[in-house]
N, C-alpha and C positions, 0 to 999 in steps of 0.2 A: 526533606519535603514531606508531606504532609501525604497519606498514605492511601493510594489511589482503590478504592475500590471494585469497580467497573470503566469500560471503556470512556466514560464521556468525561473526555481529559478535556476538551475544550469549553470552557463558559463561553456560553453562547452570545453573551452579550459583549464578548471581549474580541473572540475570533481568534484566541492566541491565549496558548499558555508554555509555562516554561517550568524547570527545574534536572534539582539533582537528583538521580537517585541512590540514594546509601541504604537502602533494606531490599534490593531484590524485588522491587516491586514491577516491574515491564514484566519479569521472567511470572511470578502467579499471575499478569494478567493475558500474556500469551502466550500458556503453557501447551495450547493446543490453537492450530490454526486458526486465523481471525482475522477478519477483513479491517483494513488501520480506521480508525473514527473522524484520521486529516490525515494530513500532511506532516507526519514526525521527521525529525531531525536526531540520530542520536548518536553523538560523542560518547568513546568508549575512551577513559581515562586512564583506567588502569585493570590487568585481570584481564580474564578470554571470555569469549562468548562463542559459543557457534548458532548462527540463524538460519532461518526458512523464510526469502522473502520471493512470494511469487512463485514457489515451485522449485527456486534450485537454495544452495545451501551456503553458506560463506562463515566465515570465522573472525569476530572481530574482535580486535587487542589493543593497548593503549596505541592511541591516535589515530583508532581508524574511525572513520563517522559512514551510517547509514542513511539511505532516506527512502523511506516506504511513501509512497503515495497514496490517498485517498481510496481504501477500499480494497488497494491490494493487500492479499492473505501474509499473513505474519507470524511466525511460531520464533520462539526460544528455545532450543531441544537443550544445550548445557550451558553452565554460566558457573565460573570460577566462585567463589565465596567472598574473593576481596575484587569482583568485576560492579564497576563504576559508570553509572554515565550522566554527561548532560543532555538534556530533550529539551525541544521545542516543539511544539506543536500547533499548527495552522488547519482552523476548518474547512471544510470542504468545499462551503459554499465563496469561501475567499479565496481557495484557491483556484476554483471553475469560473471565477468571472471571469468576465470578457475582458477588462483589462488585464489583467495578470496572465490569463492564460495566452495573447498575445505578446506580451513581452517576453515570456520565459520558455515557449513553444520550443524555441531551435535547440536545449539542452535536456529536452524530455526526453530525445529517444539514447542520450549519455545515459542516463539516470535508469531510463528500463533496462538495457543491457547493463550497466554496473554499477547495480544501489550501492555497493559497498566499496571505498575509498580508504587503506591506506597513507595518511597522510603524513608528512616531512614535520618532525618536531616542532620546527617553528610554524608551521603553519596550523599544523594541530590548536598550538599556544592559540595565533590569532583566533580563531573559531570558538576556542577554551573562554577568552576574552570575553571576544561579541556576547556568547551564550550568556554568561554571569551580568552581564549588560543590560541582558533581557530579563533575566530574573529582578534583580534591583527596579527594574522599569515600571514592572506590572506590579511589584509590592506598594507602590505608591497612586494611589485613587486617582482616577482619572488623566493619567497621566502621558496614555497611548492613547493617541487615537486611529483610527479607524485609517487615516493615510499613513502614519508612522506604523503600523501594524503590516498593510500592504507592500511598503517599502522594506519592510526587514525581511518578509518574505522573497522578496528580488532580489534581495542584496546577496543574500544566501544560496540561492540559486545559481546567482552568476557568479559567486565565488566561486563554487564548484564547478561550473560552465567552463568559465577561466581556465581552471585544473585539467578537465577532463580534456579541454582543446589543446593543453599546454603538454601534458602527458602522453594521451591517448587518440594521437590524431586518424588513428586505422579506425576510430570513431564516428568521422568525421559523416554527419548524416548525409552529404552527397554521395559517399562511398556505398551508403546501401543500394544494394540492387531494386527497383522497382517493387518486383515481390516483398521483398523483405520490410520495404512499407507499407505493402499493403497487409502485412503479417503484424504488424506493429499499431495499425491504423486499428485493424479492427479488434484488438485487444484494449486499444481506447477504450471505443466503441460498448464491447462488452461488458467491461467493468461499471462502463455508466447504465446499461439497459436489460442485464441478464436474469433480473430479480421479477421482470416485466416481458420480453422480449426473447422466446425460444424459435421463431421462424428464421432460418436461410433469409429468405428474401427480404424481411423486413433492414438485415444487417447490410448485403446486396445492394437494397434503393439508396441506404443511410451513406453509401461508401463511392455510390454513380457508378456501381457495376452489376455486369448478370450476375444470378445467382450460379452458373456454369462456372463463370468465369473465377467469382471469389472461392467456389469450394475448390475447386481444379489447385489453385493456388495456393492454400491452406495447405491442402494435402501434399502438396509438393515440397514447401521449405518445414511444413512443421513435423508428415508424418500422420497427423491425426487430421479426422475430419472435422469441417466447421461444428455440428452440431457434439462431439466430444469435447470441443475447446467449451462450448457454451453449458454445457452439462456437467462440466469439472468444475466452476464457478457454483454453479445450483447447488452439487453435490457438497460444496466444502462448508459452504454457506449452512446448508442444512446441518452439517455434523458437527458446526460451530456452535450452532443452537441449541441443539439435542444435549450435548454436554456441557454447556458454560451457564445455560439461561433454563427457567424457571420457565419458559414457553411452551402451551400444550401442543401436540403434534398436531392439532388443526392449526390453533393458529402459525405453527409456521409454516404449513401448510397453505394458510392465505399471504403470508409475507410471500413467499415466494411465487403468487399467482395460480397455483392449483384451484383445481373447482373444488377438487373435495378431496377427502384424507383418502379417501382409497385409491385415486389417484397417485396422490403424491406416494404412498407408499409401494406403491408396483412401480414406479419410476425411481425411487430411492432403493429398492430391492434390485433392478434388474442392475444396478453401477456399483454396489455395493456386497451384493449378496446376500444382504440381512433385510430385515422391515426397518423402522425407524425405533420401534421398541425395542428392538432387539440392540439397535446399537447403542439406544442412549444407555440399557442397562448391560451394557459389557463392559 
């Protein structure tokens, strides 16, 4: 594959990209946490990996496949020397329509409790297939379009959906307790409005409850409080920046809605312990 510089894996005008990697390229471009650019798919063909996806850690080896979702945090901490993969990858905005995101809803909250699958040789193959399927597809001009691109995204989906129901039915999203959707709901939620959106209550109205009632419950199944959950997102975001990108500390400063760098910097010091200076240059 042709050797990825920066995150914007997806042509925009395509809504989907695909390939192998054979030089290590995922690992320099998530060598430090980072919110995904879509919707990745990645088959590990041969060789180990260990990842960071969302906060816990998992190890993937020939025929385990990941899938990071749109915006959730992604690190590589180690990666064998002969570790392989195929990727797919779906933009964000194809994946957040309103069709797609009704079809594929019931195997979302599979996927946040276990990005990372494991899979049975042969089915590995199957998937190994598809993927190379999709590579060949998109080498040929106009050849996807915009509903065959949609449909590959479902299809992949419910493969996995398939599995995860087939496997792992202590899964099964009527088994979760109330709270624990409502724990899952507003981690949606966050990931789409956190760069925007630091009030309780704005989260609260978005979710048809008090704001008593969603922090009460946060604290309950998570531990931490609603505004820790929303400030861990800020916080990664920012230390994404500071070290990977060429952005001055205002402007991420404004990406992330602050009035002004002094701000943001007594807000990045008190979760951190440093300024922003301090940590891009450590």
């Amino acid at each position: 594959m042709k050797k990825l510089k920066k995150l914007d894996l997806i042509p925009k005008e395509q809504n989907m990209t695909a390939g192998i990697d054979l030089c290590g390229n995922f690992k320099q471009l998530f060598n430090v946490p980072k919110p995904s650019p879509g919707c990745i798919f990645l088959l590990c063909t041969r060789g180990t990996c260990n990842v960071t996806i969302y906060l816990n850690q998992y190890e993937l080896k020939a025929n385990s496949i990941a899938v990071i979702y749109p915006e959730v945090y992604f690190q590589i901490t180690e990666q064998s020397a002969d570790c392989r993969f195929f990727f797919v990858g779906f933009s964000k905005n194809l994946v957040r329509s309103t069709y797609l995101f009704s079809h594929t809803i019931k195997h979302t909250p599979y996927i946040f409790e276990r990005p990372v699958l494991h899979l049975e040789p042969k089915v590995a193959e199957i998937f190994r297939d598809y993927m190379k399927l999709m590579i060949k597809s998109l080498r040929v001009e106009d050849f996807m379009n915009e509903i065959q691109i949609n449909l590959t995204y479902s299809q992949l989906i419910l493969l996995l959906g398939n599995i995860y129901q087939r496997d792992m039915p202590q899964l099964e999203p009527s088994h979760y307790s109330r709270n624990q959707e409502i724990v899952k709901e507003l981690v949606r939620i966050v990931i789409q409005y956190y760069k925007t959106e630091r009030n309780v209550s704005f989260y609260a109205e978005k979710m048809h409850l008090s704001p008593q009632h969603l922090s009460t419950t946060i604290k309950k199944i998570t531990g931490k409080t609603l505004t820790d959950i929303i400030s861990s997102f800020i916080i990664r975001d920012a230390q994404a920046k500071l070290r990977s990108t060429g952005m001055t500390i205002q402007e991420i400063a404004y990406s992330l809605n602050f009035p002004d760098i002094s701000f943001f910097g007594k807000y990045f010091k008190r979760y951190t312990g440093m300024s922003p200076k301090q940590y891009r240059n450590s």
